[in-house]
C-alpha positions, 0 to 999 in steps of 0.5 A: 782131761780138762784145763783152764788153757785148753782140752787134752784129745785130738778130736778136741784140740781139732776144734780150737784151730791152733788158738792159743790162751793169752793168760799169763804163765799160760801156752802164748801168754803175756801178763794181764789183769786178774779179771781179763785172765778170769775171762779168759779161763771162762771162755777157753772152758766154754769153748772145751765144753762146746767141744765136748758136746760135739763130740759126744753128738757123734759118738754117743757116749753112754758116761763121761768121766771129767779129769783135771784140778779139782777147781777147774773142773768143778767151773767146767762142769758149771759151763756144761750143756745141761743135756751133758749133766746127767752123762758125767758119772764121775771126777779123776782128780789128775795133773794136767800134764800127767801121762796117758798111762797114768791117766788111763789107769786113773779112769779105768779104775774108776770106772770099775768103781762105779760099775760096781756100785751100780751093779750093787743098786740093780740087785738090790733094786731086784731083790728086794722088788721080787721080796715084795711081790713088785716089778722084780722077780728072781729064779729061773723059772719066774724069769722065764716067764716074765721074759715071754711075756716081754716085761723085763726091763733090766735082766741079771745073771750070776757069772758062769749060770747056765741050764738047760730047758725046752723052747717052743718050735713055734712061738719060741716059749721058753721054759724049764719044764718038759711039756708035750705041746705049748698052750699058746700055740699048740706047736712041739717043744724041742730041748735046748742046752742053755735056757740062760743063754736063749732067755738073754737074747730074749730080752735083748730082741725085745729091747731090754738089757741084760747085766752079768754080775758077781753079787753074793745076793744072786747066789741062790737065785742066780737070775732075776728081773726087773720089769717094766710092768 
């Protein structure tokens, strides 16, 4: 939560040592000249910005969300660490003072916002890529087959979708159809309940990521894959 005095958060309020702002109307002030008060509020948001960065340093956040007047942050975002930029996925216009609650709920409400318009991008990314025979692919069995080779790079599944299917004893093929012995390395296949749940671990051991999502364009397919090749 940014604001022209100071930052809102423990780790951040850590990092100021007590310090107070000298602008006028502000925590520890006295009345000063409308450039020195300028100054100032520069410094104190570079400075939340420095922390800022530390803290992300040792928490690795994959997103940030900015909150505060909207005037404040826009000149917070202009002092932010370019390697920050690309971490901010969005802005909560809240009153400084407001309480944890409020702002909590303003920022989860948010997130859920953001989470699923990308989660809209991704299956639109899949589908239309599996439409024309691109990087993406859509049914079980395609999915499958993709994920043994090691090429998906971003895997979907429709909530709740499972199915049963047959894993190689040897090499760990996967796949939906009944096969007497694996063309690859020649070993049994042993039945297992859910080939949706082995190909998700799959993809995760090889490096990709796996997203669950609701979308009405996955109610046929149910799974689908972007890949990287």
């Amino acid at each position: 939560l940014v604001d022209r005095r100071e930052a809102e958060g423990e780790d951040v309020r850590h990092t100021r040592k007590g310090r107070g702002s000298s602008v006028h109307g502000m925590r520890g002030g006295a009345p000063l000249s409308g450039r020195r008060e300028a100054e100032l509020i520069h410094r104190n948001l570079k400075e939340i910005a420095s922390a800022l960065a530390q803290f992300c340093q040792k928490h690795k956040p994959r997103r940030l969300l900015l909150g505060g007047a909207e005037p404040t942050v826009a000149q917070f975002q202009d002092v932010l660490p370019s390697s920050l930029h690309d971490l901010v996925s969005g802005t909560v216009g809240v009153d400084v003072d407001a309480g944890e609650v409020e702002i909590r709920e303003q920022a989860y409400a948010l997130l859920e916002e953001l989470e699923e318009e990308r989660h809209e991008r991704v299956v639109d990314a899949v589908v239309t890529s599996a439409a024309k025979g691109l990087n993406g692919v859509v049914g079980l069995d395609q999915t499958l087959s993709v994920a043994n080779e090691g090429r998906v790079q971003i895997l979907l599944v429709e909530k709740g979708y499972h199915q049963p299917g047959y894993r190689c004893t040897g090499c760990g093929y996967l796949t939906t159809q009944h096969l007497d012995k694996c063309v690859f390395c020649g070993n049994d296949f042993a039945e297992i309940p859910d080939a949706v749940e082995a190909v998700v671990t799959q993809v995760v051991e090889k490096g990709g990521t796996v997203e669950v999502v609701n979308d009405e364009k996955m109610e046929e397919a149910r799974i689908g894959a972007l890949l990287r090749y």
